[in-house]
N, C-alpha and C positions, 0 to 999 in steps of 0.2 A: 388698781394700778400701783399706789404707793405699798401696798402689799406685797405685791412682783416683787418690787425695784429691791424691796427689804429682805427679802427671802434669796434677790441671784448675788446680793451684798453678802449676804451670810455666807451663803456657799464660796463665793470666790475666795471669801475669809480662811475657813476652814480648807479650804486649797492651797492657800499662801501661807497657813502655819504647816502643814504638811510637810512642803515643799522646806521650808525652814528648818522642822525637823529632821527629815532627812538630808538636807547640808547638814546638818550638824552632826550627825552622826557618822559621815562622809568623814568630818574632818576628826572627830577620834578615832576610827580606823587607821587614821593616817594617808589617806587617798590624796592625792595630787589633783592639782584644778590644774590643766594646763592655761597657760596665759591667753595663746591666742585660737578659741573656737570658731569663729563666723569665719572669719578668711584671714590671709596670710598674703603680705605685701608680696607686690615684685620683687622690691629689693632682696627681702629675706630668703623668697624662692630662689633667687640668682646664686646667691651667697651661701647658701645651703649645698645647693649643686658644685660649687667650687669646693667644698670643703673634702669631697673625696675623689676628687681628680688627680693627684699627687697618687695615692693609691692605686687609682685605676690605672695609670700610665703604666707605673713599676707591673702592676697585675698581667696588665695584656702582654708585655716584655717577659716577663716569668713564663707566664702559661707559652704564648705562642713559640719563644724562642730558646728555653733553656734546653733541652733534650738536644735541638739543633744544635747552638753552640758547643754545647759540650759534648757532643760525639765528633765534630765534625771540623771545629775551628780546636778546642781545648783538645782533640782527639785522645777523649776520654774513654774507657768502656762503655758500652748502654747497660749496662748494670749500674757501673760505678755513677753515668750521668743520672739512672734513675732513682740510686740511694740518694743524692744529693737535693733531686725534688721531692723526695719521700722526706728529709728530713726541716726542708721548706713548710714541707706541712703539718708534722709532725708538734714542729716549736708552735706553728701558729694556732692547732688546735689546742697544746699545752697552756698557752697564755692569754686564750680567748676568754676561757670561765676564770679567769685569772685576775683579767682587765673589767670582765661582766660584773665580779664584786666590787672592782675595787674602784671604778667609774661611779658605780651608784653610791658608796658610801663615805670617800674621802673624794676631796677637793671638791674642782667642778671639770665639767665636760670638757669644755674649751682647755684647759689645762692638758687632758691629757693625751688631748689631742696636737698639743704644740710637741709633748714630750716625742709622743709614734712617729711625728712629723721630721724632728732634729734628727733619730733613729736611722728613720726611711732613707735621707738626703747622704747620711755620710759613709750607709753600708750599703746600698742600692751598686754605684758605680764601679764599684771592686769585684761584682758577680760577673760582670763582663766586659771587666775594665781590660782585662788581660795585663795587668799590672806584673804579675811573674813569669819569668818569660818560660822556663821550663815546667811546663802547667802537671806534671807526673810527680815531681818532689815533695817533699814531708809539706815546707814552705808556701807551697801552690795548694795542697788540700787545706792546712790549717788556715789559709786565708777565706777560702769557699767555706769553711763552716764555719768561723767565724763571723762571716758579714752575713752569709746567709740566715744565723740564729739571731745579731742585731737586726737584721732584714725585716725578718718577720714578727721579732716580737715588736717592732715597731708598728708593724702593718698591723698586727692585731688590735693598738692601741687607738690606731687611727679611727680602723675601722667599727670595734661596738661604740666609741664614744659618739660617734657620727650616726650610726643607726638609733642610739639611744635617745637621739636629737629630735624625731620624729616622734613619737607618743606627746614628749614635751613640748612642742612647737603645736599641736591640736589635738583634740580630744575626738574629730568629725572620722569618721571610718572612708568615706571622699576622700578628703583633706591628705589623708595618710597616705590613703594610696596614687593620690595624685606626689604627694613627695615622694613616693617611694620611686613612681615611676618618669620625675626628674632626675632622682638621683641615678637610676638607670642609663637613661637617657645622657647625662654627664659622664658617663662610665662608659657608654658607647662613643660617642663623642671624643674621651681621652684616646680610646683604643683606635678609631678613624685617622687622629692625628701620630700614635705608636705607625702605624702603616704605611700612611704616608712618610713620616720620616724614613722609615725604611724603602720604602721606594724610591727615594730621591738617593739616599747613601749608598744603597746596592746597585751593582751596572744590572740596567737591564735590556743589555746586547744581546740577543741568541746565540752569539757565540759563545758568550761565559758559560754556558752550558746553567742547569737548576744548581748543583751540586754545592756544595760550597768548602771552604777549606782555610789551613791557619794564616792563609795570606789575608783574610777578610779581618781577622783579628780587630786591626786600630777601627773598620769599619764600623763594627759594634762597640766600641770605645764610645767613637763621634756619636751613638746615636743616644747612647744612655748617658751623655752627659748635655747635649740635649733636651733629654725627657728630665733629668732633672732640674735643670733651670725653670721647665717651662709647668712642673709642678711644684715648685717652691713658689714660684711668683702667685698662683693658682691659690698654695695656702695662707698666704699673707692677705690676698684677696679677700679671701672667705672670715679670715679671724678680722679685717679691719669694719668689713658691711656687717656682718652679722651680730646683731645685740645682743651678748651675753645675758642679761634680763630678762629676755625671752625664755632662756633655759632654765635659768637660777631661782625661779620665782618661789617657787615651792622651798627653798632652801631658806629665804627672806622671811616667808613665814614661819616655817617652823620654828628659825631661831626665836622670831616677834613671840615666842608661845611661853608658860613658864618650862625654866627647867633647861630649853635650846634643845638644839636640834640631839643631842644625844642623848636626855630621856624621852624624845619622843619617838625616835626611833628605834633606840635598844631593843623594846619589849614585839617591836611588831618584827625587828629583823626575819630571826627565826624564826615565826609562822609563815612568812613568806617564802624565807625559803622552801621550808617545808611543805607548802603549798606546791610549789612549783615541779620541785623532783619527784612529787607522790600522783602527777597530774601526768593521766594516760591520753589527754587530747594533745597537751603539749607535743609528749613521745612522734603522736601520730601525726603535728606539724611538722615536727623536725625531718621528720623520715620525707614528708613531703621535700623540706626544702635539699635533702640530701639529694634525693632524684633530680632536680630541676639543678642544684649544681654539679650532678657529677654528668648530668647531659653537658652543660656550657661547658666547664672545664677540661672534661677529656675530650672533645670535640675542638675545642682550641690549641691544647696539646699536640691531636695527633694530624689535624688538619693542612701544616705546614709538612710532616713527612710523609703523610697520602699526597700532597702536590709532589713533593722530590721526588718521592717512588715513579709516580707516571710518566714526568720527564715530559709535560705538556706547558706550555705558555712561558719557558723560557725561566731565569732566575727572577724576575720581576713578575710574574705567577704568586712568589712565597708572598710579596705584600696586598698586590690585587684582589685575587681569593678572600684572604682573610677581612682585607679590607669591606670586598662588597658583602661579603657576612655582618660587621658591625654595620654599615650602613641597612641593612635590611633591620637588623636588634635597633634603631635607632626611626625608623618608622614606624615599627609595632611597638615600639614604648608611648610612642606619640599617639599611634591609634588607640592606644590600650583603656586611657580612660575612659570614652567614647563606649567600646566595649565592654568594659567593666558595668557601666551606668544601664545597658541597655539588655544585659546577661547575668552577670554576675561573676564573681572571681573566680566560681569552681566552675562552671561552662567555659571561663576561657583557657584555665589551666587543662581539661581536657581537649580544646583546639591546640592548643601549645606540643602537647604530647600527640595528639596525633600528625603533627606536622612533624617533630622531630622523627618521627619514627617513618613515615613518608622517607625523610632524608637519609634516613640509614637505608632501605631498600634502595634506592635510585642510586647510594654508592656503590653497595654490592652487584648490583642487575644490569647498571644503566650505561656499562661501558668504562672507557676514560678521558675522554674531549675534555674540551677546555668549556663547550657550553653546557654539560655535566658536571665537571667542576666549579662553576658559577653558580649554577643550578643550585647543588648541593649545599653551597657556603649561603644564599638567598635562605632559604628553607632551615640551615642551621641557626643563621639568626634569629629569624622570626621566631621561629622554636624556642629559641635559648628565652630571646626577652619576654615572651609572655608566661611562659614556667615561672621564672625569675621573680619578675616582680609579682604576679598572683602567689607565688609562693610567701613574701614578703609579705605582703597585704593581708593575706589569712594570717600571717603572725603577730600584724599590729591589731589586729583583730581582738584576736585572740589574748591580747595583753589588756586591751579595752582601758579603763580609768587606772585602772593600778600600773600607774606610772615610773611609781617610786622603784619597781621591779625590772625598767625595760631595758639594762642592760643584764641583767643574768639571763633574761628569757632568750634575747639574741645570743647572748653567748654560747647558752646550750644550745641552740639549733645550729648554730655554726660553728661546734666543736666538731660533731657526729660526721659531716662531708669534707671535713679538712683532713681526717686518720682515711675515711673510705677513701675520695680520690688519692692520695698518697699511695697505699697498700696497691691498691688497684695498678697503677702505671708500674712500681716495684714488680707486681706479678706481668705484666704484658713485655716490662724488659727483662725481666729475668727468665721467661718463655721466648725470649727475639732470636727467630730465623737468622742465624748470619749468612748462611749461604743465599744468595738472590734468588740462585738456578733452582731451588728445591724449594723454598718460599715469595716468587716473584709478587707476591699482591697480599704482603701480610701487614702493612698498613693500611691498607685499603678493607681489609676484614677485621683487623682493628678497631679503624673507626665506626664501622655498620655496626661490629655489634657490640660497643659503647653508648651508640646512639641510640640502639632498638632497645636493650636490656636497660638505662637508665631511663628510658621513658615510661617503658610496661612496668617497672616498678613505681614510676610516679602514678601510674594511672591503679595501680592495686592499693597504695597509698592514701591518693582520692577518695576512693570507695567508701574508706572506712573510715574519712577525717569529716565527708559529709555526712553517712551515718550517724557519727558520735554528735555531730551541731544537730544535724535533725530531731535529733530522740533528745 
């Protein structure tokens, strides 16, 4: 018996210097302990989820309504409107891998996310502020690309700093993806309340007819000064609950090391880079997450001029629609872990896809009612949110303990869908039908097959991202 008890003592022993070993070996690589693995307060969750809400407001306003406003209120060309969100994207892809270094290596997170935040707030309201009254002059474009470039490099800042917050906030692959799919969740939520506001600001008499025009002008003034109020308060929110500590933990250390944090990092910089751009699973995340955003984006895009085209459900159509879209992305974020736990992320991200691409048929096939356009917008959300965040999820995955890296890995997967979706919309308005009589349903084929063709590429994407984990 005293023999047992001496020999499962050894072994345990020889288990717990293993284990010690390997921390330690952990920590000359330079790998990141995140602070909090078991679980993650309420509070932090709450405050987490506000931290990109400011973002998401601006987001849903951009995608659902620039094309509209500026064809139709700014009575811009859809050319010119479409270079204007080509170059929306453009800056944001420019500054993403930008912000992806420069988040992980100087300051801290929360810093620079104040900076994207100040950004956001003071070039946001001038995109449809309608501040110049003759919106054709030299004066009226140099103010659109100029707010629109502060715009987005704001957004960019906001946004890796924020994704970058998840590896460091838990190390649990759960964990992750349950934040990822709060922060979704918050993101649908902003976009629910973008809707609303616009349903309450736009008349929605039958008589105003869908159409809209530069009399609406101050209307969208009122709404984006609105959305920013009630996304600033949203950031203060999240920087005053949310413990910096949490993030920073890993920084505390390495200074506590000899030498501080810049001989400890110097020498691994470049391997990791180097690791990262020479890494063909990455590629094959990225490309996943290009398809699962250029499904949500161009389908929020063009979803507002597929309503106008049909000329169903009145001017109050442009918010409801879109709206019961986020509310349906805002159940299946909530379903999704539940899902997740009982499937796994690559079964759900092919439900996702085949739900989106459902949606693209039932636009093209299924008529144009208003209960086909509900239809359509139900089916588009769901779609959007479970792509979305299983897209995410495979890429905190995919970053695993090498923490110290997770804002260049998010940057490059969200370089690649900011140039695609751009180029993309460029190409469909510089192809735009103007005559009606000889193109009547060319937003409505638009959108089908935005939605089919971004899906069937997430789903050929798939294929080969489970392949590569398999083997």
């Amino acid at each position: 018996m005293a023999f047992r008890i001496l020999k499962n003592f050894v072994v345990r022993y020889r288990s717990w210097i293993a284990q010690q070993q390997a921390g330690s070996r952990m920590a000359q690589m330079g790998e990141r302990t995140p602070l909090v693995d078991a679980t993650i307060s309420l509070t932090t969750r709450t405050a987490y989820a506000l931290g990109h809400v400011f973002n998401d407001l601006t987001a849903a306003m951009w995608f659902s309504y620039t094309l509209l406003f500026l064809q139709r209120v700014a009575l811009l060309e859809p050319l010119t409107a479409g270079c204007f969100l080509l170059l929306g994207q453009v800056i944001d892809a420019l500054m993403t891998p930008v912000f992806g270094v420069l988040v992980d290596k100087y300051s801290k997170k929360k810093t620079w996310h104040v900076v994207g935040s100040i950004m956001v707030i003071f070039s946001f309201p001038p995109i449809f502020g309608s501040f110049v009254r003759n919106t054709r002059s030299a004066v009226s474009m140099f103010v659109y690309v100029l707010s629109i470039t502060i715009f987005q490099t704001g957004w960019a800042a906001v946004q890796i700093s924020h994704l970058s917050m998840i590896p460091a906030l838990t190390s649990s692959s759960i964990l992750r993806t349950e934040l990822t799919a709060i922060r979704y969740s918050a993101q649908v939520g902003a976009a629910v309340i973008v809707f609303i506001v616009t349903w309450i600001v736009l008349p929605s008499s039958e008589e105003s007819g869908v159409r809209l025009g530069p009399t609406d002008s101050f209307k969208f003034r009122n709404i984006v000064v609105v959305l920013s109020l009630l996304g600033a308060v949203a950031t203060i929110l999240f920087h005053v609950f949310l413990n910096a500590r949490l993030l920073e933990v890993s920084d505390s250390s390495a200074s506590a090391k000899p030498g501080g944090v810049e001989a400890a990092s110097r020498a691994p910089d470049a391997n990791r880079h180097k690791y990262w751009f020479g890494n063909s699973l990455l590629a094959r995340v990225a490309m996943l997450y290009v398809a699962s955003r250029l499904f949500n984006t161009l389908a929020t895009v063009y979803l507002p001029l597929y309503i106008e085209e049909t000329a169903v459900g009145g001017r109050q159509a442009l918010a409801t629609v879109p709206l019961a879209s986020y509310i349906a992305s805002f159940v299946a974020a909530l379903l999704l872990k539940y899902m997740n736990e009982s499937c796994g992320t690559k079964v759900c991200y092919l439900l996702g896809s085949l739900i989106g691409i459902l949606a693209a048929a039932i636009v093209e096939f299924a008529g144009s009612s208003e209960a086909v356009m509900y239809s359509v917008a139900v089916l588009i959300g769901a779609g959007s949110s479970i792509t979305m965040v299983t897209a995410l999820s495979i890429t905190a995955e995919l970053i695993g303990p090498r923490t110290e890296s997770s804002a260049l890995v998010y940057s490059i997967v969200t370089f690649l869908d900011k140039v695609v979706t751009g180029l993309v919309v460029i190409v469909i308005e510089k192809w735009r039908c103007i005559d009606k009589e000889l193109c009547p349903t060319y937003n409505r084929d638009t959108l089908a097959l935005v939605c089919a063709t971004s899906m069937a590429l997430g789903l050929v994407t798939l294929s080969f991202v489970s392949r590569c984990i398999s083997n």
